[in-house]
Steps between C-alpha positions, in 0.01 A plus 500: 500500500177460620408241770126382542435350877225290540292366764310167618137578509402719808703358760567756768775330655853590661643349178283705291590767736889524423439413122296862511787668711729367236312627201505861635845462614589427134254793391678730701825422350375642199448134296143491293327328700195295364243283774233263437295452836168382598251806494335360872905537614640754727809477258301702279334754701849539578652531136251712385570726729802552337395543116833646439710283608306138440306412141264313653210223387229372704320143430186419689568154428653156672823564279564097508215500261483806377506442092489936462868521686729440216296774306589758807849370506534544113356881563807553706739385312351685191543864762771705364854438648840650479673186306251295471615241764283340777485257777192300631576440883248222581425368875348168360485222251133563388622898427835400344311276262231824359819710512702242243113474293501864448880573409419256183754611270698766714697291670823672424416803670268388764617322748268295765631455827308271808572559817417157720467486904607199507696238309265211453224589283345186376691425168195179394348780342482593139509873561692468763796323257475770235525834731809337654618415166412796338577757750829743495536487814395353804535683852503356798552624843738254652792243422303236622210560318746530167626159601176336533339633208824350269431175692154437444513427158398858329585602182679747606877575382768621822582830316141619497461465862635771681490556924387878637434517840183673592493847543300730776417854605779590740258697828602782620601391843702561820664162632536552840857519646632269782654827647258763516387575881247731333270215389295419817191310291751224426576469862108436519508264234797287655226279648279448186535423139283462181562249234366467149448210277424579098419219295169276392381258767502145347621174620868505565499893546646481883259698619365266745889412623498842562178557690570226704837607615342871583265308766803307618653864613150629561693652782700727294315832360518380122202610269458337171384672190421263210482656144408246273170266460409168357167293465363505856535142537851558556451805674231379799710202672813763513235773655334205720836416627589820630167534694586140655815692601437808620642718268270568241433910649836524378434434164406739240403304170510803132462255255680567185630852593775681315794586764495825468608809767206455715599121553890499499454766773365249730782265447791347694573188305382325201391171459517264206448150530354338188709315285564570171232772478536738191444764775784438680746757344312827440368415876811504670623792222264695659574434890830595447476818328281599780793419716314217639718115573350197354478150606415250228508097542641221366399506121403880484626696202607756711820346581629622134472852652483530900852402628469266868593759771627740254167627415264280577462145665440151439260307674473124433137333477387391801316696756864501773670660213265781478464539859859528523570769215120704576649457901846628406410834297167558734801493806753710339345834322894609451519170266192586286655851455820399371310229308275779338771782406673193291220413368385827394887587328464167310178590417626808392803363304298196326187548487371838448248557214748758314760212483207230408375725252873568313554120511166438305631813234821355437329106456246743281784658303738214457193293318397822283902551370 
């Protein structure tokens, strides 16, 4: 079977990121492995790299309009395979709809597959209709966003729509043990603590809830990291406020950065606030296999995953809720241990790219039998 992964434009985001993790993960495992990437990507400095592993074509174009796309896709699926069998993983409507224009009349061995963040992609449109209806399968990365893409309308039947929980690179990390006397830098740290929100700062993101509870214990030795950005007229009034409080030294603004090693390493806790946001999951995926606890608010769809004071914790939506759960993990490092080590076997159980990537083979398998 051969599976062809493709890729939105040249986005270099943490999405993007794992999507790339998972097409080498599946390379590895010895599947032929096809990708169609954006030539300005890191994705494919990355797969080409790897020429034995990955097949990969490069378009220089915006692939929403690209009209030369279903021409590369029909190169791929003319490359010799074993039996003839292959599967079009698609992270978007615009790509599911070239991949469904170039299988034309191979439907019965290719299937197309698309992959959706969220659950409420805007079903008015046209194209929008016929990739849902058209589509073998549609994947999406939580229950709730399953549930609200069959209630808004799409035409989309139940047993096409199947729910596999994000998967991420499992670091190779130490979490620290309650017990060791050996460990004097955590001693040190007793009295300070970093925390890190991921997401895109737009209205309703909780950003600003959480900025203003920070200069509420301005007191405490908390340091905010924020990876994620927005259009700076969101941005500014949540920076402005933070000068008006005195706190804005300790915050260190990334924009959109991927989490990787160098980041997680500066993390206590992670923070996600927005609701709804199609980040949500692979965010707090990621915390935890770094061993780090998350606290999410009311509406976040990290609740599907982090487990309140099991591995993680739930903080309401005003700025005394977040005071109270940022207060009670920045006052008790022995907490945010345990917190972490279940986090990181959950992590570990659920969520690790191997078992991500055999979910996707069997869904792959089952619609090629």
């Amino acid at each position: 079977m051969k599976i062809i992964q493709t890729y939105s434009d040249a986005q270099n985001t943490a999405q993007s990121f794992l999507i790339g993790q998972r097409t080498m993960a599946m390379a590895r495992d010895g599947h032929h492995v096809c990708a169609l990437v954006n030539s300005s990507s890191r994705l494919a400095e990355l797969f080409k790299r790897h020429p034995d592993m990955i097949t990969t074509l490069t378009s220089g174009f915006a692939f929403g309009s690209s009209l030369s796309l279903p021409i590369k896709l029909q190169r791929l699926f003319d490359s010799p395979d074993s039996d003839n069998r292959t599967v079009v993983h698609c992270p978007d409507i615009q790509l599911a709809d070239k991949a469904l224009l170039a299988r034309k009349s191979n439907a019965a061995n290719i299937k197309v597959i698309l992959e959706l963040s969220t659950g409420v992609p805007p079903v008015s449109s046209a194209v929008n209709r016929h990739v849902l209806s058209s589509v073998d399968a549609v994947v999406l990365p939580s229950q709730t966003d399953a549930d609200m893409l069959l209630g808004s309308g799409a035409w989309v039947n139940s047993d096409r729509v199947h729910v596999i929980a994000p998967g991420v690179v499992l670091p190779e990390i130490i979490v620290p043990d309650d017990n060791d006397d050996d460990k004097p830098e955590d001693e040190e740290r007793d009295d300070e603590m970093t925390v890190v929100w991921a997401d895109s700062i737009l209205p309703g993101c909780g950003l600003d809830t959480i900025v203003e509870a920070l200069g509420y214990m301005h007191r405490k030795r908390i340091r905010l990291i924020v990876a994620g950005q927005g259009p700076g007229r969101y941005a500014m009034p949540i920076i402005k406020r933070s000068r008006s409080l005195g706190i804005a030294d300790r915050i260190e603004w990334l924009g959109n950065a991927v989490p990787d090693h160098n980041l997680l390493s500066k993390a206590d806790v992670g923070l996600i606030s927005a609701p709804h946001s199609p980040q949500a999951l692979s965010a707090a995926a990621i915390f935890m296999s770094a061993g780090i606890p998350v606290i999410w608010a009311d509406g976040s769809l990290a609740r599907e995953i982090v487990m309140d004071d099991v591995d993680g914790m739930h903080a309401g939506h005003t700025v005394d809720d977040w005071c109270e759960i940022i207060g009670m993990l920045f006052s008790d490092p022995a907490l945010r241990s345990q917190l972490g080590r279940d986090a990181r076997a959950k992590a570990e159980a659920q969520y690790s790219m191997s078992r991500h990537t055999d979910s996707l083979t069997r869904l792959y398998l089952t619609l090629n039998s």
